[in-house]
N, C-alpha and C positions, 0 to 999 in steps of 0.2 A: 600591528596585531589587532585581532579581533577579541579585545579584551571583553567587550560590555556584551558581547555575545555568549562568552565561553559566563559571566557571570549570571545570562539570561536562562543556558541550557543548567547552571545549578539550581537555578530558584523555580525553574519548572519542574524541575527532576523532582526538588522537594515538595511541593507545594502540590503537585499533580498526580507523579507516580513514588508519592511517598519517598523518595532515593533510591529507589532499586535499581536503576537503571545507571552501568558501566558508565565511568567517566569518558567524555567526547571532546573531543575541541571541534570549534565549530568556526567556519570561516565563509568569507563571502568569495563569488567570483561570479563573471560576466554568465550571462544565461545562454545555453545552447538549445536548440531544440524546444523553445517553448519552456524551459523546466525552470520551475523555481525553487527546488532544490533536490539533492540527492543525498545519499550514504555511503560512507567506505567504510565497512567494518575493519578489514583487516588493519587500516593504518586509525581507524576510530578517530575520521572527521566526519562531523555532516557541513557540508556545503550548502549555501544558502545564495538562492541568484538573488538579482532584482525581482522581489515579488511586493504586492499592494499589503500584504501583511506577512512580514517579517514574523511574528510570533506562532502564527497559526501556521504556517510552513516548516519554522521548527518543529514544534510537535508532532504535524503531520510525521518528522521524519525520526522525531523520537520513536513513533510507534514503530519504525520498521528496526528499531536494534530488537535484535533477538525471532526476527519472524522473516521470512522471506516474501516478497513482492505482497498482494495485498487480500489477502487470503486469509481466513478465521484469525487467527492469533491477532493478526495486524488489524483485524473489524472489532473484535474484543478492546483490544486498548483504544479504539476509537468510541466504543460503549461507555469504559469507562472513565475516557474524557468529558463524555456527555453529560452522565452523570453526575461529574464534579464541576455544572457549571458551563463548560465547553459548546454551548450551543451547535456551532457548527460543525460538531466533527458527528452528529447524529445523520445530518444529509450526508454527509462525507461516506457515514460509516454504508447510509443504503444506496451511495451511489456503488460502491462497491462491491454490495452484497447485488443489485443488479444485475450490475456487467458481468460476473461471476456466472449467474443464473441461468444468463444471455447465452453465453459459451458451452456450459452444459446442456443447456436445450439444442444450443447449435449443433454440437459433438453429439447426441442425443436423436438428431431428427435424420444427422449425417449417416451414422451406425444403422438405423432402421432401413435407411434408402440405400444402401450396403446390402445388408442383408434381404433386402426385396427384391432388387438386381440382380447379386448370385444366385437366389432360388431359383425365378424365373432362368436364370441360367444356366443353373443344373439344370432343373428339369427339361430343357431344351435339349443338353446334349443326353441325358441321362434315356431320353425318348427318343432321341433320332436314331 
């Protein structure tokens, strides 16, 4: 068992997000896809692969209980890891806020050239 883990997700829990955060068990297992770790709400493990820091991957995956993928709530608790000392989850939290950004201007640029294509398109047939 992964005791001194499940010991490590209590003293984070207290110490970081005050204890508010649902009891997890947390265990290790081989990495697929690059990942160093994930979250199963429903069965409430987090999973921890081979990563270079084991503790900053936990929490990384503490902030996902209660939020889905990595989106304001999940940039939030990464704010207010920051604050508490956390240094790295402040790049973490604007790698995030980027990518996000990224996507919206992409969805954003996709929508306009959408609707500049149809126009032109109506008025084609709208005139023939």
């Amino acid at each position: 068992m992964d005791t001194d883990l499940d010991v490590l997700f209590d003293q984070l829990n207290n110490s970081l997000f005050m204890g508010s955060l649902p009891t997890y068990r947390v265990r290790r297992r081989k990495p697929q896809n690059g990942e160093h770790g994930f979250i199963n709400d429903a069965a409430r493990i987090i999973w921890i692969c081979s990563s270079p820091d084991v503790r900053q991957t936990l929490l990384h995956e503490m902030c996902h209980i209660g939020t889905v993928g990595h989106g304001r709530l999940f940039r939030a608790k990464l704010r207010r890891l920051a604050q508490r000392g956390e240094t790295w989850a402040q790049a973490e939290r604007v790698y995030y806020l980027r990518a996000e950004l990224s996507m919206k201007a992409g969805g954003w640029i996709a929508l306009w050239e959408f609707a500049r294509d149809f126009k032109g398109g109506l008025s084609s047939i709208v005139s023939g």
